[in-house]
Steps between C-alpha positions, in 0.01 A plus 500: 500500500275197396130523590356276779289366207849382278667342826163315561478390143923375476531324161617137570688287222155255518354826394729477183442191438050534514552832226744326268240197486224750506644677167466178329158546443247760423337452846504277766272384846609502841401144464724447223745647725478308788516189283818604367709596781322220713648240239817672477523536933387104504276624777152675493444834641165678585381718250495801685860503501507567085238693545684688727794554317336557176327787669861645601592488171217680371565780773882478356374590146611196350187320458138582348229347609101488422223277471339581162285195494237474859518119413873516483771502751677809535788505241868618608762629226835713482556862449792666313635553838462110532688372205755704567519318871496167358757605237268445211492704177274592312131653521295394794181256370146646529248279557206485282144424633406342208788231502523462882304171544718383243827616631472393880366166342892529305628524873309161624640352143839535624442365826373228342787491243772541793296139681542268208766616305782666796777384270391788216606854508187725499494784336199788526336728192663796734878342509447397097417894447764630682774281342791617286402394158856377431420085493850431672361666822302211621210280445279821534612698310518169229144493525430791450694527183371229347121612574578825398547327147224282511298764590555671161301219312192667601389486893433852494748607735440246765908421540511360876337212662383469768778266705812321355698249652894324477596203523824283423387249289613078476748601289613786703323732263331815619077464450303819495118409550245808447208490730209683377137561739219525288169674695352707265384322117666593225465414149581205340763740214638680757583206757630271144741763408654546909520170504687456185712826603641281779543165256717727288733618826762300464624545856137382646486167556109431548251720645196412764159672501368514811125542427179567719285218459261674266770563245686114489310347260533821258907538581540120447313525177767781337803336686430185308463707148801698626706212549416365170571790320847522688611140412407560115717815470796234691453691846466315851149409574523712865176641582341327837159594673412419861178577708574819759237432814529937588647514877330864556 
């Protein structure tokens, strides 16, 4: 017979839907959360309610949760036991301490992304990962391929970025923009040769850094060499930086 504690914690199809947007990223906030299914709803709940059911989920063993960082919310992500819920394949994502700032500032980057742009398609580092490398199986799996390639000209490895989003163009052509968030510096080699990785994918059709403030005048610097050295090899200049004000 099912405990008192299963029949207390009944999964409910909102349930589904918070750990199949959960395994789109490494980790996510309650706040995060509430923001999603609040703007999904078209009403705002309290925040004890996620809370609450984040906690049941936890007790259902399909959610982790910790707060490696005391300055940090507390961080919420799926099990094994939680992909397989949400019908997701695949290894579950482990969050890193190291790249956590960086990857709940990919979260508010979204949000942001979903606000001004709500015709586009968006498409996580997680969902680019997991898709079928097979280009005919969707605009994922498209990018991926075609950064898979570029990484070969020397990125050392670095083959996913960081968002990508679709979009039907004027001419009813499909547009895949790369969005990259740049927090930590990197050298001015290493950022030439990603950036001309992504000129030479010939399914990517511009890319946006999204830089901390500290690192625009250095990202705008290579973007305009990149650029240059893109339209004298007959490749799409493509290679846009904007300031990113961080939201955490």
């Amino acid at each position: 017979m099912p405990t008192t504690t299963a029949r207390r914690h009944a999964m409910t199809s909102r349930d589904l839907e918070i750990l199949q947007w959960i395994g789109r990223w490494r980790a996510v906030t309650c706040a995060q959360v509430a923001r999603e299914f609040d703007r999904r709803s078209g009403s705002e709940r309290r925040r004890e309610v996620y809370e609450r059911r984040l906690r049941a989920l936890h007790t259902l063993g399909l959610l982790q949760q910790a707060r490696p960082l005391g300055d940090r919310p507390r961080i919420h992500w799926l099990t094994r036991a939680g992909m397989t819920a949400a019908g997701m394949d695949g290894t579950p994502a482990s969050p890193s301490v190291a790249e956590l700032v960086h990857d709940l500032e990919v979260i508010e980057l979204a949000d942001h992304l979903t606000n001004i742009q709500p015709d586009h398609q968006l498409i996580t580092e997680q969902e680019i990962r997991h898709c079928e490398p097979n280009p005919s199986s969707g605009p994922g799996a498209r990018v991926r391929s075609d950064i898979e390639i570029g990484a070969g000209r020397g990125t050392g490895g670095r083959a996913f970025p960081d968002l990508a989003s679709v979009v039907t163009g004027p001419d009813g052509d499909e547009q895949v923009w790369v969005h990259e968030l740049e927090r930590a510096r990197k050298g001015r080699a290493r950022l030439m040769t990603i950036m001309l990785s992504y000129a030479y994918a010939k399914h990517i059709h511009g890319v946006v850094y999204w830089a901390w403030p500290d690192l625009v005048d250095l990202l705008n610097s290579v973007a305009i060499e990149a650029n240059r050295t893109a339209e004298a090899a007959n490749l799409r200049p493509c290679i846009i930086v904007r300031p990113w004000d961080p939201k955490l």
